[in-house]
N, C-alpha and C positions, 0 to 999 in steps of 0.2 A: 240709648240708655243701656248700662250695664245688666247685668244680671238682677235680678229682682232689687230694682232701684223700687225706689218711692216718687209717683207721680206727685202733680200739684196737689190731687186730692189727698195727698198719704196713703192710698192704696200701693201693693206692691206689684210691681209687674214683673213680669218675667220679660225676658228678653228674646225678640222674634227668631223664628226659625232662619238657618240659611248660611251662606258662605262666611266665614270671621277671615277672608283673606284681606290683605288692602287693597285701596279700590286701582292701586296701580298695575294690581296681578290680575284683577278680576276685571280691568278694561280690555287687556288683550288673550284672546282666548287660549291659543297655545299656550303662554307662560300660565293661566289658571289652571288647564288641564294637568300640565306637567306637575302643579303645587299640589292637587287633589292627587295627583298617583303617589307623591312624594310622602304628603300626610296617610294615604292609605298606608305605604308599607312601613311607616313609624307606626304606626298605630298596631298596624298586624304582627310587629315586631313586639312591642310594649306585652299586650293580651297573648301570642304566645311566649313569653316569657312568666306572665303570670300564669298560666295550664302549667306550666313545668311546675312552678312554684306551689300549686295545689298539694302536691301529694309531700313535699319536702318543705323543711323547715325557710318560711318567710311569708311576706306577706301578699301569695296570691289573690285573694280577691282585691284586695286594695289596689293591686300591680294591672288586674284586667281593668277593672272602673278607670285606672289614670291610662289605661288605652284606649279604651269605650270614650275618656273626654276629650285623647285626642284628636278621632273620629269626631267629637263631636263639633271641633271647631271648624270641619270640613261640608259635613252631612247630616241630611235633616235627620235620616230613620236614625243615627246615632243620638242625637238632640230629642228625638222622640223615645227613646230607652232611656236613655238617663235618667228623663223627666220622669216617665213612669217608674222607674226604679227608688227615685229620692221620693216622690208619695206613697210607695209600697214600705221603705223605709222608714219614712214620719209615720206611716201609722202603724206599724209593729212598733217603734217607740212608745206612741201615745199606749196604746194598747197594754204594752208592758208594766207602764205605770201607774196601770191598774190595781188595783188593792186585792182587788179577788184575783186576777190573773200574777201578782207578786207573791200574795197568799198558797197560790198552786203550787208555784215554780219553787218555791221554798220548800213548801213538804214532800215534792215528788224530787229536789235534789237530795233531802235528808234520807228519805228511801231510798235512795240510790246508795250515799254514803253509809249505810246500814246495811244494804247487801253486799257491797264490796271491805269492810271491817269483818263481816262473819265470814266471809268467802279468803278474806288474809289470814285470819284465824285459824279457820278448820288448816287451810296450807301450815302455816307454820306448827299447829298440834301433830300434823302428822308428821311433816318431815324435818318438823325446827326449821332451823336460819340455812335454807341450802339451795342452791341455785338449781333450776329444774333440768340443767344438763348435765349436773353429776348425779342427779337420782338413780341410784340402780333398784333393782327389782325390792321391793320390799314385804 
């Protein structure tokens, strides 16, 4: 079964732990060994591409997770992060959708935009429309 197929019952399952090679690779060991070194350094390539990505403009975490899934077609502890990463996920979602936790998040962003308007403010009272590397002594 796929990825969280639906049994006969309609329950959904998750798809078991373990090798996603074909079973042509994974009959002979040398060629499986050499697939799993293969998958490892795509993968380690992917996720560091996304650490560079963190601090510069793109989509670093999205970039390691599609390295972390390529590991995952190889390796259980990858298959076992993910997993746990997509229920740490869904429930910061559900959580979010909270009425009293939306209710928060709202008034502590208006506070925020509230201190950064008085905080642009006082800047421009003092020194007008002026970029802070032509300020001289005032």
């Amino acid at each position: 079964m796929a990825s969280n197929e639906t049994d006969l019952d309609g329950a959904k399952t998750e798809r078991g732990l373990g090798s996603r090679a074909p079973e042509f690779i994974k009959a002979r060991r040398m060629l499986h060994l050499s697939w799993q070194v293969g998958v490892f350094i795509i993968g380690l390539a992917v996720v560091a591409l996304g650490i560079v990505m963190l601090p510069l403009p793109g989509p670093g975490w999205v970039v390691i997770f599609g390295g972390m899934a390529i590991w995952a077609t190889e390796f259980v502890w990858a298959q076992l992060v993910l997993r746990w990463t997509k229920r740490k996920v869904t429930e910061a979602a559900q959580r979010a959708l909270d009425p009293k936790v939306r209710r928060r998040n709202i008034i502590l962003t208006s506070i925020g935009l509230v201190i950064v308007a008085v905080l642009v403010g006082i800047y421009l009272w003092k020194f007008g429309i002026v970029m802070p590397w032509k300020i001289k002594d005032q």
